[in-house]
N, C-alpha and C positions, 0 to 999 in steps of 0.2 A: 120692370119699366115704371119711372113715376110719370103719373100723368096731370098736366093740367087743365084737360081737356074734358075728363071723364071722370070727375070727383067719386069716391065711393067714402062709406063710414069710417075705413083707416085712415082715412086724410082729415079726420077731426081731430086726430092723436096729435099733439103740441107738439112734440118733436118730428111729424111729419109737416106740419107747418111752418115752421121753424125754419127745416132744412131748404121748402121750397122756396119761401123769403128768398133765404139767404143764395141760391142756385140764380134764383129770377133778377136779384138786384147784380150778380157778377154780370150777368148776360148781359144786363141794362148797360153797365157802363163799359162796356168790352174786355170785361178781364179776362187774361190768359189763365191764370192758375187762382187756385181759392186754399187758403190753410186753417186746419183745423186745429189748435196750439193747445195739449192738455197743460197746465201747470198747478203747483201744488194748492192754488188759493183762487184761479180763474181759469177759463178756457177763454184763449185769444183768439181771433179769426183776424186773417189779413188777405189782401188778394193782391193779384201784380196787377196793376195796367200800366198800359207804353211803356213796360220793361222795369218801373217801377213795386219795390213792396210796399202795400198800405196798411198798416193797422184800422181795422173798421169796429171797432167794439171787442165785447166777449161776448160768449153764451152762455144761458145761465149755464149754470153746476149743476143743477136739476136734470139737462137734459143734454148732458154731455158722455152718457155712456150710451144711450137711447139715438142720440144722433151718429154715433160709430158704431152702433148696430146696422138702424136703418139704410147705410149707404152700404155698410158690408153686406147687406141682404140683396141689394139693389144691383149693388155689382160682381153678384156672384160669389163672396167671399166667405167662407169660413167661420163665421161668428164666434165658434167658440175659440177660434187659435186666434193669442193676443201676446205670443213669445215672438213670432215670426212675420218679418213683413209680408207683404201680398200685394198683391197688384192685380187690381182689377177693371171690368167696363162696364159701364149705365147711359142711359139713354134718358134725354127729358123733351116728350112729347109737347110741343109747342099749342100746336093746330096740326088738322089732317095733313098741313103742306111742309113743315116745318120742327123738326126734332132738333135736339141739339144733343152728342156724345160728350161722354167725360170720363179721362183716363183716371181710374182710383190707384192712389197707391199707400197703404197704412205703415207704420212704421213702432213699432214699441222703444214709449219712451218710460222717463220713472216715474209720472204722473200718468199713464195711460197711453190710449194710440193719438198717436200724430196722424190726419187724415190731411191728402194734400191732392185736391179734382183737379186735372189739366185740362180745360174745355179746348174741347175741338167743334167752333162750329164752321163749318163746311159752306152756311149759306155769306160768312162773311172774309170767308180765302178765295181770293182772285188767282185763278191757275193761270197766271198770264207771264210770261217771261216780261214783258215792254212792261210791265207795272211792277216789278219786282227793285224795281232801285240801280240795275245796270247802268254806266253809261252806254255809248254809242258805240263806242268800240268793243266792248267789255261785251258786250250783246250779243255782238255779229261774232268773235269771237267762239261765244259759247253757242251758240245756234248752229254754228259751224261744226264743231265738236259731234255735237248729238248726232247730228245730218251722217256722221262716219258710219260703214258697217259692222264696223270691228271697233276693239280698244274699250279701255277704261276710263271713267269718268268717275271721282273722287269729289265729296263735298266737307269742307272742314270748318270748325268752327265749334263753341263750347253748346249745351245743352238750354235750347231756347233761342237758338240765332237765326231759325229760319231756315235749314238746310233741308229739312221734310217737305215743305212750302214750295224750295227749291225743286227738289227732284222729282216733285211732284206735276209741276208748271211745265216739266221737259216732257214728261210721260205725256202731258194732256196734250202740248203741240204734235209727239211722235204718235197716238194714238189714232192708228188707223185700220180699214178692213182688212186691210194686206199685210198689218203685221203682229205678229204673236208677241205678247207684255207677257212679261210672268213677274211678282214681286212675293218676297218674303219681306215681311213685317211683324216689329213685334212693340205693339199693334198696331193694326190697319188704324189710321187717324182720318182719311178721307175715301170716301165709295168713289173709285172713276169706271163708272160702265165700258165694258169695253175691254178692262185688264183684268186678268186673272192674279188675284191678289191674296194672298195666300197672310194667316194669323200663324205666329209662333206660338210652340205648343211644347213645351219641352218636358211636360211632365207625362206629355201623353210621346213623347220619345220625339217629335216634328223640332228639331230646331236646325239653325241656318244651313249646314253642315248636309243632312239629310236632304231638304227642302231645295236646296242647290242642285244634287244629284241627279232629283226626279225632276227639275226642268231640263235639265240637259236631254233626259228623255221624252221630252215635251213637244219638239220641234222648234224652241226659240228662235225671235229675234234678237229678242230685249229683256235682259233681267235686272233690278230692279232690288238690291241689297239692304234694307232697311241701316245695318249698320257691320261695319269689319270689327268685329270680337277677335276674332283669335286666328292662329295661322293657319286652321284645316280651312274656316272658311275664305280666306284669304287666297289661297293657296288653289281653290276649285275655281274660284271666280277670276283669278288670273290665266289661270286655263279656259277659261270661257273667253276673258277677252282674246285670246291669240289664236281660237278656233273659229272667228269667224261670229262673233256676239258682241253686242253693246252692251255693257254692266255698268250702271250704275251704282252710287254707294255712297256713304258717309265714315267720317270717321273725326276722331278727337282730338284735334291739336290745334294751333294757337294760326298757325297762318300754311298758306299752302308749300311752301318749301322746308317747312317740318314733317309734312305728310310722308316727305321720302325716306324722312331717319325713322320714322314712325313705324314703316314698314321693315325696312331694313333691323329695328331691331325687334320687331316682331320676326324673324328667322327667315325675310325672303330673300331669295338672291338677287343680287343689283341686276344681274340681267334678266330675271323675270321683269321687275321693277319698271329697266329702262324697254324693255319690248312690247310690256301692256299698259302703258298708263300713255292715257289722249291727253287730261286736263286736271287738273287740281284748280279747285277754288276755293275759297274759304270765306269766311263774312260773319256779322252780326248784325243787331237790330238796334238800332239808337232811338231814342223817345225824339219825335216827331214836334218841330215847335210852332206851336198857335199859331195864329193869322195876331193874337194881341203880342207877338212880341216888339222889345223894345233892340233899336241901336247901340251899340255896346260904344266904347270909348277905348280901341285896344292899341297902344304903342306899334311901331313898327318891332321893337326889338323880344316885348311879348310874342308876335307873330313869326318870328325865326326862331324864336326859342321852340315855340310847336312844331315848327317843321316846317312853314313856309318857305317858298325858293324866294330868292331876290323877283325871278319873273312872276310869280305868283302876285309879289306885292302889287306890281304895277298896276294901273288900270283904277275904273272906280266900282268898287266895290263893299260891303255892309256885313261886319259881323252881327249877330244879334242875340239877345238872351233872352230867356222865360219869363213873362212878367203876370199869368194869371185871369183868368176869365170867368164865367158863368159856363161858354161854352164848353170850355175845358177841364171845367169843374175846380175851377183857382187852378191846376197844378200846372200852367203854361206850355204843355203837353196836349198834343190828339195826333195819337195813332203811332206809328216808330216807321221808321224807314231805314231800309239795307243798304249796309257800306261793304264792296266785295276786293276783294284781289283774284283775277282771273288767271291761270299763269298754265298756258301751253307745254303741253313739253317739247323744244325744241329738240333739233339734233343734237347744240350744245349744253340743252342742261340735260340730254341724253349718255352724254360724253362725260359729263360729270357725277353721274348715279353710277356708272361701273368705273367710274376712279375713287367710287364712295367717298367723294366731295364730303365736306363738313356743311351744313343747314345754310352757315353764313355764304359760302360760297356758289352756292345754287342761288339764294337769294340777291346775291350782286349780278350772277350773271341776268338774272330774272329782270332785274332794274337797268341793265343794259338793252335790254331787248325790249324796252318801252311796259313792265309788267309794273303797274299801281300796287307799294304794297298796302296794308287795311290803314294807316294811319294817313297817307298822302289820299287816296278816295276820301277818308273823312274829312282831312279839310279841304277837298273838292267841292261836299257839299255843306261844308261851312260859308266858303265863299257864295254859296249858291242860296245861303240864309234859310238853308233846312233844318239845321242842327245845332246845338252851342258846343262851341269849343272845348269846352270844360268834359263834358259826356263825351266828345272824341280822346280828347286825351286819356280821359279812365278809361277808355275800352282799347284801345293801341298800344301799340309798341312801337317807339321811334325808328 
């Protein structure tokens, strides 16, 4: 555990000071992830905020094998294995009220390890569905969903969009005396009193697979799948939705009407599929724009080329761009906000999962039945002068 509360003689060692610099200034400016870059002439460090990568200096060469010791000690790691990634967790002690975790994950490259912390702090994630970016429909919707006693509930989107955040926000509304939480994670990212949350452990034999099993002997209500790997655990927790359990989950694909072929060619049967699954959503995180931005000057015919409808155009309304501040640190950025596609599964995109419909054709009917897919939400809140057009379009699909 590093502390900065409890200084002792090892925290005089440069590269213990160094590393805490370097920890305490990510925290400063909210960064998600911190990278530690060997290369053959410098070690580079960058960190992401508001979904951005920054280059922020190097560290010396002096104390760049000394700093991927340090955090490998710190996170439990291996020291002397420097062939094979590892992934590990550390903790950085604030004040007696206040820690902050950090996912380690090391990586061998041909100048040495790549060190990359995924801060998890807990005192600045809102578990709050109404804060999470929904609109109004998109809300009641999903609230709707979870409220079920049975069935599946899917969250999709690439690594970093928010969908932990997500199923995390539902746990904390569902968490109550009367009902039994179980989650497998690998790793726990936030403590919620109250659920029985369970670390994957696969070396010690605990991985999803197992950890599944033994809550079914648990008396669940509600489990709680950190993420769908492969078909066994797929396959158990599909049996949990149909026996009378809410499952929760995440998995990897571009938007929620992929999530069907996703499964299907992971080897489940379309009527598993169409009998267990409540919801798919899917989402990402766009860089959130200053209170300094500026009015944009955009054509009508730039704005149908994005995807604007004719009715869209109507009305008065303000595109706008990043123009830069003190508050924001110049990057015309503070904080990111979620753009989702909510998408039910009706009777007829029911009807379409054991006709093993093709992606496009679950997706049209989805757009008939009133479902936003992720690039029409994004410029919902473009119009709403949240986000710039330009960061919708790179994160969408037409």
């Amino acid at each position: 555990m590093l502390s900065t509360s409890l200084p002792n003689d090892a925290d005089d060692a440069p590269a213990v000071r160094y590393l805490q610099k370097i920890l305490l200034d990510a925290i400063a400016v909210g960064a998600s992830d911190l990278h530690l870059e060997p290369f053959e002439h410098d070690c580079r460090l960058r960190r992401r905020v508001n979904g951005q990568l920054q280059e922020i200096g190097q560290a010396p060469l002096t104390l760049k094998d000394a700093l991927t010791s340090r955090i490998k000690i710190l996170a439990n790691l291996d020291i002397a294995e420097k062939r094979l990634p590892q992934d590990g967790r550390m903790k950085l002690v604030l004040s007696k009220t206040r820690s902050i975790d950090f996912r380690v994950s090391t990586l061998p490259t041909l100048f040495g390890e790549k060190v990359v912390l995924r801060v998890l702090d807990a005192a600045q994630t809102k578990l709050d569905i109404s804060a999470l970016g929904y609109d109004a429909a998109q809300e009641a919707l999903l609230r709707q969903a979870i409220t079920r006693p049975h069935g599946m509930i899917l969250m999709t989107g690439p690594t970093g969009s928010g969908k932990t955040v997500s199923l995390y926000s539902c746990l904390h509304l569902l968490n109550q005396a009367d009902i039994n939480i179980s989650t497998i994670e690998d790793p726990v990212e936030i403590n919620l009193p109250g659920v029985n949350q369970v670390n994957l452990n696969e070396r010690a034999g605990l991985d999803f697979p197992t950890a599944l099993r033994a809550f079914l002997r648990q008396d669940p209500d509600i489990i709680m799948i950190g993420e769908m790997r492969d078909l066994e655990t797929v396959d158990i927790a599909i049996k949990a939705a149909q026996t009378g359990h809410l499952v929760l989950s995440t998995l990897h694909t571009n938007d929620a009407p992929a999530a069907l072929t996703r499964l299907r060619n992971m080897g489940v049967p379309a009527y598993n599929i169409a009998a267990s699954l409540s919801m798919i959503t899917a989402q990402r995180l766009l860089p959130h724009l200053c209170h300094c931005k500026q009015p944009l000057a955009l054509t009508p015919a730039t704005l149908r080329a994005a995807g604007f409808s004719e009715a869209a155009l109507e009305g008065k309304w303000q595109a706008f761009g990043p123009v830069g501040c003190p508050r924001c640190g110049n990057s015309g950025y503070r904080g990111r906000v979620g753009i989702y596609q909510v998408m039910p599964v009706s009777a007829a995109i029911e009807e379409l999962i054991l006709q093993q419909a093709a992606t496009t054709a679950i997706a049209a009917q989805a757009q008939r039945e009133g479902v936003l897919s992720l690039r029409q939400a994004g410029l919902q809140k473009v119009r709403d002068g949240l986000i710039s057009l330009d960061h919708t379009l790179a994160s969408t699909n037409a």
